[in-house]
C-alpha positions as CSV (number, residue, x, y, z in Angstrom):
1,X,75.5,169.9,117.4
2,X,74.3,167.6,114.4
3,X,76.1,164.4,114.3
4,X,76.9,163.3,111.3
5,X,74.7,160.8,109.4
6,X,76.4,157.5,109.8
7,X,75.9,153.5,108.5
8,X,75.5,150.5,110.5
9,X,79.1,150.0,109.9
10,X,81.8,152.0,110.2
11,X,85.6,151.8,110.8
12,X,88.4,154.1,112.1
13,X,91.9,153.5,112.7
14,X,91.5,155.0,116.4
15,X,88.7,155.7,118.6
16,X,87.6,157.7,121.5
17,X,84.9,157.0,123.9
18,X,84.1,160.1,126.2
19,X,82.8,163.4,125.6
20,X,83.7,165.0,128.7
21,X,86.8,167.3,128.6
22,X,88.9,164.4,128.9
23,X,87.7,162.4,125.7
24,X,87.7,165.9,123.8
25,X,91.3,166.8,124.4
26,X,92.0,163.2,123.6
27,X,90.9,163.7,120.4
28,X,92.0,167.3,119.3
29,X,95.5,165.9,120.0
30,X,94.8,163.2,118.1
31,X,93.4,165.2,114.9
32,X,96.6,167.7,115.6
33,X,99.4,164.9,115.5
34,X,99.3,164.6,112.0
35,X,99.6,160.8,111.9
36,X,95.7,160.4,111.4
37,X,93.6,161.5,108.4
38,X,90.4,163.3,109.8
39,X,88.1,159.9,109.2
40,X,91.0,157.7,110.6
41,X,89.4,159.4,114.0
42,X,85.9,158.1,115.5
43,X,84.4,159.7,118.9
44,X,81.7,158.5,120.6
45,X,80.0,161.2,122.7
46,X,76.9,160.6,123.9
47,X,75.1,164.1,125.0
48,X,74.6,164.1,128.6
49,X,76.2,167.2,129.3
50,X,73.9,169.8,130.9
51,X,74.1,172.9,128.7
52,X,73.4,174.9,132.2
53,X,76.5,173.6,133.6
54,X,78.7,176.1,135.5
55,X,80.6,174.1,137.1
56,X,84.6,175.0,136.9
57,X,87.8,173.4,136.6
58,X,91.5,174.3,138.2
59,X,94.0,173.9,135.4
60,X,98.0,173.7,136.7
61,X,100.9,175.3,134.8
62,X,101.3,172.2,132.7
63,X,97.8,171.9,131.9
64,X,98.0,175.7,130.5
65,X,100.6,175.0,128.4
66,X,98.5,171.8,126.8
67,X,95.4,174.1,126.5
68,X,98.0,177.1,124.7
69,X,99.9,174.2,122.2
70,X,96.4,173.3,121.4
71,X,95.5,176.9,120.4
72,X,92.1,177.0,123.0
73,X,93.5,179.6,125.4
74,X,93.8,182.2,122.1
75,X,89.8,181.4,121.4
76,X,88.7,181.8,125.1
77,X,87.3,185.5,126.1
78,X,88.9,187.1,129.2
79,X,85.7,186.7,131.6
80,X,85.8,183.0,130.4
81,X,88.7,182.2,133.2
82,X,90.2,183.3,136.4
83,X,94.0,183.4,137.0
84,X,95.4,181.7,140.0
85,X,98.5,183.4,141.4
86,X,98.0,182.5,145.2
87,X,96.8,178.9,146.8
88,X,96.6,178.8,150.2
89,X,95.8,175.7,152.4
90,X,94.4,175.8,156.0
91,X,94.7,173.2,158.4
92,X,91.6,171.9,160.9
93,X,92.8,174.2,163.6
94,X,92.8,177.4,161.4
95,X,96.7,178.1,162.0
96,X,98.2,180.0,159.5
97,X,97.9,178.4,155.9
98,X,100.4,177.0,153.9
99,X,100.9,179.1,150.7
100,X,102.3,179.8,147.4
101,X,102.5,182.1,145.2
102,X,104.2,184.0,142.5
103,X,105.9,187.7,143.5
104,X,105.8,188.9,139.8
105,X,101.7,189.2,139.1
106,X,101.8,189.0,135.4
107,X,102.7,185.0,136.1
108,X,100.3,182.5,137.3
109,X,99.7,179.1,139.5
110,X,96.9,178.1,137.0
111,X,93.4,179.4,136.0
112,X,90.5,178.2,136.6
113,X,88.1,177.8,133.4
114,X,84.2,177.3,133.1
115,X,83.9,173.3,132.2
116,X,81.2,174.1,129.5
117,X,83.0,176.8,128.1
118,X,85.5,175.3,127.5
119,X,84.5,171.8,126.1
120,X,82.4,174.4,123.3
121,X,86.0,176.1,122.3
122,X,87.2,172.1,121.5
123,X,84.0,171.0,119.9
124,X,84.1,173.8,117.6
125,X,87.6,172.7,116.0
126,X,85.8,168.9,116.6
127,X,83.8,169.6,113.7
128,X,84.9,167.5,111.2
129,X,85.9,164.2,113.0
130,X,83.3,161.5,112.8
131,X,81.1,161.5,116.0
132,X,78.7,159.2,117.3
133,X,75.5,159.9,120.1
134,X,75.0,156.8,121.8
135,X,76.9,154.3,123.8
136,X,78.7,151.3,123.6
137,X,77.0,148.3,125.2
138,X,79.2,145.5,123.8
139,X,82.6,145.4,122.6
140,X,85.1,142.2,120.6
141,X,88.6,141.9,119.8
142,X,91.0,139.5,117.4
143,X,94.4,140.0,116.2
144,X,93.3,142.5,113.8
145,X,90.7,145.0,115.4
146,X,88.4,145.6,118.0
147,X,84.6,145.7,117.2
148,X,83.0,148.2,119.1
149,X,78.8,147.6,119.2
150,X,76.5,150.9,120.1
151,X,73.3,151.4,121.6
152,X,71.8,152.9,118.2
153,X,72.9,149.4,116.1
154,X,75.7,150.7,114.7
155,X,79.3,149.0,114.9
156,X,82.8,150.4,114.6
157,X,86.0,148.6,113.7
158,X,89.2,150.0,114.9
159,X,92.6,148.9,115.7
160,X,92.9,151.2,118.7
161,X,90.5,152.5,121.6
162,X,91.1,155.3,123.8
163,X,88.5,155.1,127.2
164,X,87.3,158.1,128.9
165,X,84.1,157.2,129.8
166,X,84.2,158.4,133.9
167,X,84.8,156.6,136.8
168,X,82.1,154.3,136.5
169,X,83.3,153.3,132.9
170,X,80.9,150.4,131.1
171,X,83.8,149.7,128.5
172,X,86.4,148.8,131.4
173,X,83.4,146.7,133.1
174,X,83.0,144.9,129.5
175,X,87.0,144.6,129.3
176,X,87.0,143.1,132.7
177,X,89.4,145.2,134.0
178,X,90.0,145.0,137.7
179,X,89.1,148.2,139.6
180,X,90.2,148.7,143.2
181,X,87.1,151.1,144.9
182,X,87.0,153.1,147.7
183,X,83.8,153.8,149.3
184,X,84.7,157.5,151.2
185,X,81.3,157.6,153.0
186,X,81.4,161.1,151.4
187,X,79.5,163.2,149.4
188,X,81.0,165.9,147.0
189,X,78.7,169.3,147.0
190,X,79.1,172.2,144.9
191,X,77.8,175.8,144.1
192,X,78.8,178.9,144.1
193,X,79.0,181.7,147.2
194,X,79.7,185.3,147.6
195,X,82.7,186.3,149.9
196,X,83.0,189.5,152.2
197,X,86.6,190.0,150.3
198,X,88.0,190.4,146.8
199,X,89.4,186.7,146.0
200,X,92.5,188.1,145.1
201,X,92.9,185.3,142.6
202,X,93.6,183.2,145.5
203,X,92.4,179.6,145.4
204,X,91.6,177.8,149.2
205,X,91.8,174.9,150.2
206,X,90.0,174.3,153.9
207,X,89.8,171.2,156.5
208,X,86.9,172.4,158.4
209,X,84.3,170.5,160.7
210,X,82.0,169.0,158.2
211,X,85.1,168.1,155.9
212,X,87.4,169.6,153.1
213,X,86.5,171.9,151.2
214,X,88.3,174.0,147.9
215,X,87.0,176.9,147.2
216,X,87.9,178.7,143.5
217,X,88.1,182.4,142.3
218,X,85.4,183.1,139.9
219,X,85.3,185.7,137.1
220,X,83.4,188.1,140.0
221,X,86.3,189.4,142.7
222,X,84.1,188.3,145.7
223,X,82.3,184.9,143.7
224,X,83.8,181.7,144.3
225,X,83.2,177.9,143.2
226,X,83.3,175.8,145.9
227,X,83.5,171.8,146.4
228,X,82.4,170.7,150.1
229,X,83.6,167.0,150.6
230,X,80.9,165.7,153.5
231,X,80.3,162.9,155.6
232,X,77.3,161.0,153.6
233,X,75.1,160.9,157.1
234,X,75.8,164.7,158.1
235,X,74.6,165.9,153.9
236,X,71.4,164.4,154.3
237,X,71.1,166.5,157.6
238,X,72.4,169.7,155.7
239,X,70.2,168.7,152.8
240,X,67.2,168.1,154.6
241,X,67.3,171.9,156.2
242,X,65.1,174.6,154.1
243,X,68.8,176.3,152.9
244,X,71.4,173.8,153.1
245,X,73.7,177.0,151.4
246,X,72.7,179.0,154.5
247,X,74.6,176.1,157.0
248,X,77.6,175.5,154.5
249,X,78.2,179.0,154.7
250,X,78.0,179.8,158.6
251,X,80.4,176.9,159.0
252,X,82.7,178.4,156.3
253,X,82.4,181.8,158.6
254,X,83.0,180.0,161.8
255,X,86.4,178.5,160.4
256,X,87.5,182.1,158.9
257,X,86.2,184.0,161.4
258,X,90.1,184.4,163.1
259,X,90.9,186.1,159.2
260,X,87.4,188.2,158.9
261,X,86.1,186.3,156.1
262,X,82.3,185.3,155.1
263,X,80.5,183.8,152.6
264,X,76.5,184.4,151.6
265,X,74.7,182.5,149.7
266,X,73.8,183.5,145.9
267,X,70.3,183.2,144.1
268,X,71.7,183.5,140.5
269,X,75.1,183.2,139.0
270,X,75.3,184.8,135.2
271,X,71.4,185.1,134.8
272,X,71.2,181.8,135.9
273,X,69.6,179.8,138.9
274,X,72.4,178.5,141.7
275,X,71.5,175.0,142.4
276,X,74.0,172.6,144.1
277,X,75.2,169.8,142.8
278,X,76.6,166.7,144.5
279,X,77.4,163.5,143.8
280,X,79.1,160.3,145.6
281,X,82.9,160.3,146.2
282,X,83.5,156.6,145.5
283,X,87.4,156.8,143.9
284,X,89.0,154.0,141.6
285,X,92.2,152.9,141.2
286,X,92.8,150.7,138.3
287,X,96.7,148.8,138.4
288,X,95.9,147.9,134.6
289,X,94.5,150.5,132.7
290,X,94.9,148.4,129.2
291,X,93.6,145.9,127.4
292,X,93.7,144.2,123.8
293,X,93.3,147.2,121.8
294,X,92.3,149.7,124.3
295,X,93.5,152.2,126.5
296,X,92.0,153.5,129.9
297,X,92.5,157.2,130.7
298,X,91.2,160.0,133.0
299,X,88.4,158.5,135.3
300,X,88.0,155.8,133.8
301,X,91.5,154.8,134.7
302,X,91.5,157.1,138.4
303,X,89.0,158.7,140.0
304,X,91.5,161.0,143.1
305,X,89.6,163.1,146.1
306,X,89.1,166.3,144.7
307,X,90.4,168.3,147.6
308,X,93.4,168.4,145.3
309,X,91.8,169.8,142.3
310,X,94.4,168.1,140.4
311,X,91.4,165.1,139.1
312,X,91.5,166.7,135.2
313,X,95.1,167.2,135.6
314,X,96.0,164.0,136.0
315,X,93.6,163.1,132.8
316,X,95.1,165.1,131.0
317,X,98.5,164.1,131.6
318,X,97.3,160.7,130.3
319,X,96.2,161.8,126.9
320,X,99.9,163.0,126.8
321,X,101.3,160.2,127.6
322,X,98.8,157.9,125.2
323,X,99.4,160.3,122.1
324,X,103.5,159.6,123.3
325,X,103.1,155.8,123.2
326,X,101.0,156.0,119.7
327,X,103.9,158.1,118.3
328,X,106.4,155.9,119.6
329,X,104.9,153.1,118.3
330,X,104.2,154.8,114.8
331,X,108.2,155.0,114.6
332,X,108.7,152.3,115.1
333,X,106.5,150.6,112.4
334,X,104.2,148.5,114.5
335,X,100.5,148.1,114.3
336,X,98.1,150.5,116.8
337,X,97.0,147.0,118.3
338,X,101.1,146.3,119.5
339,X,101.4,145.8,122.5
340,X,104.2,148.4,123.0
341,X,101.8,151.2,122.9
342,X,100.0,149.5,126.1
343,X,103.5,148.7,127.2
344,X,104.4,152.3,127.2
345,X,101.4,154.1,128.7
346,X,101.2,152.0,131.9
347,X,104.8,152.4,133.1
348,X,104.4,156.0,132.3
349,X,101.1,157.1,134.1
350,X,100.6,154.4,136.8
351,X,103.3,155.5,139.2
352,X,102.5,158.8,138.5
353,X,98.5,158.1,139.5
354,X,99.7,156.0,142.2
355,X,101.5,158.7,144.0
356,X,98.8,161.4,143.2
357,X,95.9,158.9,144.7
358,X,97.9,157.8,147.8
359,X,98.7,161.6,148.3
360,X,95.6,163.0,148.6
361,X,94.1,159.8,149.8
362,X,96.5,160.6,152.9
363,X,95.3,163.7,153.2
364,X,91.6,163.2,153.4
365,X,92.1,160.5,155.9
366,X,94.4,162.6,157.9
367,X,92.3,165.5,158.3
368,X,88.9,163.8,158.5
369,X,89.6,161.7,161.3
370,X,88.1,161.5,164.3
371,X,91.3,161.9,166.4
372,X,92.3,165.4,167.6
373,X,95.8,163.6,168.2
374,X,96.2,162.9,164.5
375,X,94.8,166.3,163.5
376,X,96.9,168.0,165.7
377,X,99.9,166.7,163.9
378,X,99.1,166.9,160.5
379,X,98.7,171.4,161.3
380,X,101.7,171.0,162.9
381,X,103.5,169.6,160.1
382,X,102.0,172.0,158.0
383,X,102.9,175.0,160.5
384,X,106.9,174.1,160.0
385,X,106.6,173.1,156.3
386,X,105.5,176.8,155.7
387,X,108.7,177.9,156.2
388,X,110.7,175.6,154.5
389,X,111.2,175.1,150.5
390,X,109.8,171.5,151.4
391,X,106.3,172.4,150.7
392,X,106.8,172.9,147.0
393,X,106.6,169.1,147.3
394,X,102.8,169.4,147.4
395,X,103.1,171.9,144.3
396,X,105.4,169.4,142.5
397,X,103.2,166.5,142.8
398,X,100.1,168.4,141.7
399,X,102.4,168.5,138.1
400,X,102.4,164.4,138.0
């Protein structure tokens, strides 16, 4: 995509930083509002996306309805996503699973949706805003604006920045914002299987020996995307063997061996070569996701466990609730740099991100520790919750 040719200076009235999903969104619903003129909007995007990326994303009820307001579910072809109408969750004795699902089939728990498929859909209607390749290294502030400085020498003036630069964010580093980290010991790993069984559109989630794992229906009825959380000192063991995917998947068999179910590994996925991917599971909790003129959201702001699949949900529900606050504040008649926007945004999202991290922080301790005791307990707790409307807890809080 050819940025477009820019000066040394610039200024918008709003900016983004971010071109992950997260930033993207951000700025659709920011061109879609109507209270912005297209080169009121900046985005700064530096390309780092791999364009071989397969990689996929689980997308909740009210994330669908964001993607369908937005007008990208009418541009995305049918093998583009996988619908979700059954979750099922198994606890570390293999007892039977919690579950949900939906009796009428033409309705739907979610999809899940190909990450670079989908951020191509929102850079296509992108196309006009003002976009910058390179990254911000410095950043000032007054009472008027906030100077934003980028690698490439240019600057940007703008009353108002929206952050969703990742968990390791260098604009909250240069805001000195606070950042509570949690070192997991764990490392996430991903790729892609075959199972013995159509997927049903069911979507797994699994405490087995060598840790969580969610597994996704893919646009194939027996080819799922998987996430393995593992210990940090057991992956180098599993990576150090010849086929690391041959030992993921004969302890996926050994765990759903009581339900007949097995996984093989897969050389190619869509033409392509299937290579795992992994990175570290250090999660971020930040109690002030503001500052003078800016605005933290999705990882920047929260990086959860992803045994929840709920990480880009949660994003998501912040560029709501920042595109609320900007329209509150436009009502009102205040300035972008108010502090009522900031005002606004926190007390909305960080209870809401509170309760999502410490539940599924909870969760991942629970079931990956060490005692039997303790994971005894937890599957029994699950056992009677399966037959009580008290487990649509877990489903409601997935909606935060």
């Amino acid at each position: 995509m050819t940025v477009n040719k820019i000066s040394n200076k610039n200024f918008h009235k709003i900016c983004v930083i971010g071109g992950g999903i997260t930033g993207a969104i951000m700025v659709l619903l920011l061109k879609n509002s109507n209270m912005f003129k297209l080169n009121d909007i900046g985005w700064i995007k530096p390309n780092l996306k791999s364009k071989s990326d397969l990689r996929t994303t689980f997308y909740n009820k009210k994330s669908l309805d964001l993607l369908n307001d937005l007008h990208i579910l009418k541009k995305l072809k049918k093998n583009d996503y996988t619908s979700v109408k059954n979750i099922k969750v198994y606890g570390a004795n293999r007892s039977l699973p919690l579950e949900w699902d939906y009796f009428d089939k033409q309705k739907e728990l979610g999809v899940v949706i190909k990450n670079n498929i989908i951020l191509k859909v929102i850079e296509e209607q992108l196309k006009d805003i003002k976009q910058y390749d390179s990254f911000v290294n410095n950043t000032k502030c007054n009472i008027f604006e906030r100077t934003l400085y980028l690698e490439n020498k240019t600057f940007i003036n703008t009353h108002l920045v929206l952050s969703a630069d990742g968990k390791n964010s260098y604009l909250r580093k240069l805001l000195s914002i606070k950042t509570i980290v949690k070192n997991t010991s764990h490392i996430a790993v991903s790729g892609f299987l075959k199972q013995s069984k159509n997927h049903n559109s069911t979507a797994i989630q699994a405490f087995t020996k060598i840790g969580p794992i969610g597994i996704l229906p893919y646009e194939n009825k027996n080819i799922v995307n998987f996430v393995q959380s593992i210990e940090r000192i057991e992956f180098k063991k599993i990576l150090s063997k010849e086929n690391p995917e041959y030992f993921i998947c004969s302890e996926l068999n050994k765990f759903f061996s009581h339900i007949d179910l097995n996984f093989n590994p897969i050389k190619k996925i869509n033409k392509m070569n299937n290579k795992l991917s992994y990175w570290d599971l250090d999660l971020n909790l930040v109690l002030n996701p503001t500052s003078s003129r800016a605005i933290l959201i999705g990882d920047a702001a929260h990086s959860i466990h992803p045994l929840a699949g709920q990480g880009l949900n949660l994003s998501l529900r912040d560029c709501v609730s920042a595109l609320k606050a900007i329209k509150k504040c436009f009502k009102s008649g205040n300035d972008l740099g108010d502090k009522s926007i900031l005002k606004h945004y926190k007390s909305e999202r960080l209870p809401k991100t509170i309760l999502m991290t410490a539940f599924t922080d909870f969760i991942f301790l629970g079931f990956t520790s060490t005692s039997s005791n303790t994971q005894a307990l937890l599957t029994k707790g699950m056992e009677n919750l399966n037959n009580t409307d008290f487990k649509n807890i877990f489903r409601d809080l997935a909606s935060v």
